[in-house]
VMD Tcl script that draws the C-alpha trace (Angstrom):
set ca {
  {-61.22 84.02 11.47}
  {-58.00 82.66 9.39}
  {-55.09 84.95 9.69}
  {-53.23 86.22 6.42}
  {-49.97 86.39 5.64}
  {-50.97 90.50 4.82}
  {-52.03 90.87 8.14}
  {-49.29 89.01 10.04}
  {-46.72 91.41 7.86}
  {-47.84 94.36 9.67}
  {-49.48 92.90 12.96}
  {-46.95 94.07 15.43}
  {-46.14 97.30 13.63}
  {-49.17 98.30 13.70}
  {-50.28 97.86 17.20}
  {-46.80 98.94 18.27}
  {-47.96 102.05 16.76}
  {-51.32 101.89 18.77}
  {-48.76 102.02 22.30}
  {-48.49 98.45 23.09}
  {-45.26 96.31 24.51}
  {-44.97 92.90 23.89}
  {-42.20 92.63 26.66}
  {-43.41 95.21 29.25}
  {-46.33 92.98 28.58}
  {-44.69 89.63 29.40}
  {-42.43 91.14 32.18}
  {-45.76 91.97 34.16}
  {-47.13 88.60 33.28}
  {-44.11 87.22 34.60}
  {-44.21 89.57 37.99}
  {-48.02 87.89 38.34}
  {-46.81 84.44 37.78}
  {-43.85 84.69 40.17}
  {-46.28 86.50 42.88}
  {-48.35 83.02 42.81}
  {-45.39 80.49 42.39}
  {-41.55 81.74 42.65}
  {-39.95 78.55 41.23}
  {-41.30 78.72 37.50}
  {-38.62 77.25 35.02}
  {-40.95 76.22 31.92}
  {-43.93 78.29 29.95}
  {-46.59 77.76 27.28}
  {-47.71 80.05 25.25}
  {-50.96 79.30 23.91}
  {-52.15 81.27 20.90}
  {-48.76 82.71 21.03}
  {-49.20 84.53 17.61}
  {-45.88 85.61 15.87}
  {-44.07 85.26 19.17}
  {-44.05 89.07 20.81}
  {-44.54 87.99 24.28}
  {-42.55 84.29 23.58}
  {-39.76 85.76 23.13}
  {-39.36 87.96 26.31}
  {-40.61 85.04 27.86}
  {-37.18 82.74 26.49}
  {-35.06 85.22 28.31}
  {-36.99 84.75 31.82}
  {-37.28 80.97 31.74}
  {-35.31 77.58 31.12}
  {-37.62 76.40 28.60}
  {-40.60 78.24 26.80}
  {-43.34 76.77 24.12}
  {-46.16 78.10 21.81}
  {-48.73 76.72 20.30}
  {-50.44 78.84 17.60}
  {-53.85 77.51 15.09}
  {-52.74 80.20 11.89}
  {-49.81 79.06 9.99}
  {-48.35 82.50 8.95}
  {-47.94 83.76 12.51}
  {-46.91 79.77 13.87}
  {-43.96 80.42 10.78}
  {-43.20 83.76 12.00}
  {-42.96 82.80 15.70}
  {-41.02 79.83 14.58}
  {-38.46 82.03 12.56}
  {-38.24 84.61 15.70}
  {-37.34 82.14 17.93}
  {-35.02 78.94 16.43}
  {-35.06 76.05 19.07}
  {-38.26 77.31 20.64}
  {-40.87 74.72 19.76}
  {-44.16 76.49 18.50}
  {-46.57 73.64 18.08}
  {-49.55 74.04 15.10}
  {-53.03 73.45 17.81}
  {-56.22 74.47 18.48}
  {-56.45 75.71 22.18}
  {-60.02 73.95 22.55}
  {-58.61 70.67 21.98}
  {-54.06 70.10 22.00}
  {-51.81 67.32 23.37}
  {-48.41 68.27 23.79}
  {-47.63 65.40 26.27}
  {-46.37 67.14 29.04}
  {-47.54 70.26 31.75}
  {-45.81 73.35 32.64}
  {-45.08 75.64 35.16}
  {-47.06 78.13 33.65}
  {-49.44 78.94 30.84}
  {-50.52 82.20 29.51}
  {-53.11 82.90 26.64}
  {-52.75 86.69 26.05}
  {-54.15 89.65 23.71}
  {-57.89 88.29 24.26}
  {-57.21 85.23 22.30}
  {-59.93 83.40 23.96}
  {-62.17 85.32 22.80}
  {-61.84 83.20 19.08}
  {-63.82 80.04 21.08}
  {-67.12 79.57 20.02}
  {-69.34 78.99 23.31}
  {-69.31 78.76 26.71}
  {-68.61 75.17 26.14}
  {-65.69 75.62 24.02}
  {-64.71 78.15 26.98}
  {-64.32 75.88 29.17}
  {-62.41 72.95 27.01}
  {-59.85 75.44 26.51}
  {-59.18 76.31 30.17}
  {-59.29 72.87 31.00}
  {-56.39 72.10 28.28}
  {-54.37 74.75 29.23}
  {-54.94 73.38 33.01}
  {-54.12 70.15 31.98}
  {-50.87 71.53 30.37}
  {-50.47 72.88 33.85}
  {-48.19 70.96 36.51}
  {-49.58 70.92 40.48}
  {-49.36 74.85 41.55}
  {-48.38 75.88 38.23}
  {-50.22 79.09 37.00}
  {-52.74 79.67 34.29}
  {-52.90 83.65 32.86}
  {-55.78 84.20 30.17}
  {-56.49 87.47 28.93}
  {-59.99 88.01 28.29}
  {-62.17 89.48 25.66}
  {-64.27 92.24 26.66}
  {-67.53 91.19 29.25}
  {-71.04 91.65 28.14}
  {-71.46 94.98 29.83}
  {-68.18 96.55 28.84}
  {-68.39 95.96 25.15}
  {-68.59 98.95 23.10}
  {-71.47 98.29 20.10}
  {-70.83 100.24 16.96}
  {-67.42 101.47 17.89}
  {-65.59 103.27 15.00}
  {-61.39 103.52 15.77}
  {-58.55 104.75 13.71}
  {-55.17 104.49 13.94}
  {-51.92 104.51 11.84}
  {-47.95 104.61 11.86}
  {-45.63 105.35 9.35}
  {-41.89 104.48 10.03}
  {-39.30 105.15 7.11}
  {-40.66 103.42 3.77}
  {-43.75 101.89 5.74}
  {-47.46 103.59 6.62}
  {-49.70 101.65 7.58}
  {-53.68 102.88 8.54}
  {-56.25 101.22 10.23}
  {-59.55 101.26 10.54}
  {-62.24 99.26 12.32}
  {-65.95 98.56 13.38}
  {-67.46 96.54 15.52}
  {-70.80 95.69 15.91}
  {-72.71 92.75 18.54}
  {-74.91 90.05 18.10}
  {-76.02 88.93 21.51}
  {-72.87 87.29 22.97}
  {-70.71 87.10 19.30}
  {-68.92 90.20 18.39}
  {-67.54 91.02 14.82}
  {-65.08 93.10 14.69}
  {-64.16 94.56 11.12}
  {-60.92 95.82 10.21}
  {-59.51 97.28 7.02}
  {-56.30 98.03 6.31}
  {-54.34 100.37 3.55}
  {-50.42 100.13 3.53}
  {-47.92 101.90 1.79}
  {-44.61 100.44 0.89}
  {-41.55 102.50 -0.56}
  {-41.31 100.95 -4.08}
  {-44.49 98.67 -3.69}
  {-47.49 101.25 -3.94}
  {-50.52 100.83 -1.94}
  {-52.62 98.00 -0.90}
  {-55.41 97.61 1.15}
  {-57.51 94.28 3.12}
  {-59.38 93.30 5.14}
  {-60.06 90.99 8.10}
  {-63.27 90.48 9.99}
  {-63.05 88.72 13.79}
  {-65.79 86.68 15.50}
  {-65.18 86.89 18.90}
  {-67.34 85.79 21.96}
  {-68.68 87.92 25.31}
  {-68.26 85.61 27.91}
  {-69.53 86.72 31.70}
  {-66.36 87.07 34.55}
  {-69.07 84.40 36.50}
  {-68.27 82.05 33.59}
  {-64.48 82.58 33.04}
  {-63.98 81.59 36.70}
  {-66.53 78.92 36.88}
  {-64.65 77.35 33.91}
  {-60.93 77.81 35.92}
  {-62.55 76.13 38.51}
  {-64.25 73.14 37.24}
  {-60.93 72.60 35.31}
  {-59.57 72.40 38.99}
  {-57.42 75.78 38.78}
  {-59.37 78.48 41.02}
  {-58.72 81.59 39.79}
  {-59.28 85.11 40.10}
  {-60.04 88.18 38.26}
  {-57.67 91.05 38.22}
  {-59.28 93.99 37.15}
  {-56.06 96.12 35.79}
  {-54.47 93.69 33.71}
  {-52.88 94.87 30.52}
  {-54.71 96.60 28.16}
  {-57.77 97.40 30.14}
  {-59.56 94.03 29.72}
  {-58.30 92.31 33.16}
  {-56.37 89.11 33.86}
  {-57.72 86.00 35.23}
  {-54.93 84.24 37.00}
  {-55.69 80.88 38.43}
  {-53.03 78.15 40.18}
  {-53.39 74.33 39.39}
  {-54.71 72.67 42.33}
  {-52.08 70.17 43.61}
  {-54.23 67.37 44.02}
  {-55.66 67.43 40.87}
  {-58.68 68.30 39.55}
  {-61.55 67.58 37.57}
}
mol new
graphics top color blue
foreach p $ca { graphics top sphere $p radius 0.5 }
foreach p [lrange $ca 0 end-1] q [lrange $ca 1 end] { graphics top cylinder $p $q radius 0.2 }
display resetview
C-alpha cells in the first residue's frame, strides 16, 4: 500500500475522531518499557508515520528516531518534529548504524510485511537496532482467529471548516487481509472530495510473533490488553546477544 498525501492530510483527524491518543498511547508504551528496563534514554520509532506517538516520545527521552517507508507521512513527521531524525526505511531490511534503548513499531504496522519470513526480518532489525536489555514493543495486526471477515465500519468528524467520513471493508484471503477504505471530505471553501486507499495486511499466529522475537534473540511476551484491543508483544534484547 503507498500512502497519499490525501490520506496523510486527514490521518490523525480522522482517527482522533474514532477516540484514539497518540500520547496516552506513547505514555503507556513508555510505562511498559520502563516496567522492563528503568534506565531508557534513546527510542526508535519504526514505521513512525507522521510522528503522533514520536513526538510524546521526544518529551520522555534524551534522544528519539523514526524511520518511516511513505514519503508524505516521513515529511510530515519530519516537519512535526525539527532536529528529530526520521530516517526514509523499510522495516524488513534498515541500517541506521547504531541500537537503542528501545524500539516500538505501533498502530499494527507490521502487519504491511508480506510473510512469515518477512515477519521475522523485521523483528530481527528492530532487535538489532536494540542495545543488550533494551526493549522491543510491536503492535500487532489482528490473529487469524480474531479477524473480523466482511466487516463494514463507519465513522466521521467534523471540526469547524473540516468533515471528514469514512468508510471501510474488509474482506480475507487466507492469511492476507484487504482492507478498503474510502474517504469523502469537506473543506470550507474547497468543496468535496473523495479517495480511496486499499491495505494488504498479513494474519500472523501469536506462536509466530514470539517465535520470531525469539530467534532474533529478544524473548518476548504477549500482552493481551495492549492499546487498541490488538495486544502488545514486548520482548527485551538478550544481553549476550543473539542470533
Amino acid at each position: 500500500m503507498t500512502y497519499t498525501e490525501q490520506f496523510a492530510e486527514i490521518y490523525e483527524f480522522i482517527y482522533q475522531g474514532r477516540g484514539k491518543s497518540w500520547p496516552a498511547e506513547a505514555h503507556e508504551v513508555d510505562r511498559i518499557i520502563r516496567s522492563r528496563r528503568s534506565d531508557v534514554a534513546s527510542l526508535l520509532d519504526v514505521a513512525c508515520g507522521t510522528g503522533a506517538h514520536l513526538e510524546t516520545f521526544a518529551s520522555l527521552y534524551r534522544e528519539v528516531a523514526g524511520l518511516e517507508i511513505a514519503e508524505p507521512m516521513r515529511e510530515r513527521a519530519s516537519r512535526r518534529l525539527p532536529g528529530v531524525p526520521v530516517h526514509a526505511g523499510d522495516m524488513r531490511d534498515f541500517r541506521l548504524g547504531r541500537t537503542f534503548d528501545a524500539v516500538t513499531c505501533m498502530f499494527n504496522a507490521i502487519g504491511y510485511v508480506g510473510s512469515v519470513e518477512e515477519l521475522r526480518d523485521a523483528v530481527r532489525c528492530m532487535a538489532e537496532h536494540t542495545a543488550p536489555g533494551g526493549v522491543v514493543v510491536v503492535e500487532p495486526w489482528w490473529f487469524p482467529e480474531n479477524f473480523l471477515d466482511g466487516h463494514v465500519a463507519v465513522d466521521s468528524r467534523r471540526v469547524d471548516g473540516l468533515a471528514v467520513a469514512r468508510v471501510s471493508h474488509t474482506t480475507r484471503e487466507d492469511r492476507r487481509t484487504r482492507l478498503e477504505v474510502r474517504f469523502l471530505v469537506g473543506e470550507a471553501g474547497h468543496g468535496i472530495r473523495e479517495f480511496s486507499q486499499t491495505s494488504d495486511l498479513m494474519l500472523f499466529t501469536r506462536d509466530e510473533y514470539l517465535a520470531a522475537f525469539a530467534d532474533a534473540g529478544c524473548p518476548a511476551e504477549y500482552l493481551p490488553d495492549g492499546l487498541t484491543g490488538r495486544g502488545l508483544f514486548v520482548g527485551v534484547r538478550e544481553r549476550s546477544g543473539g542470533s
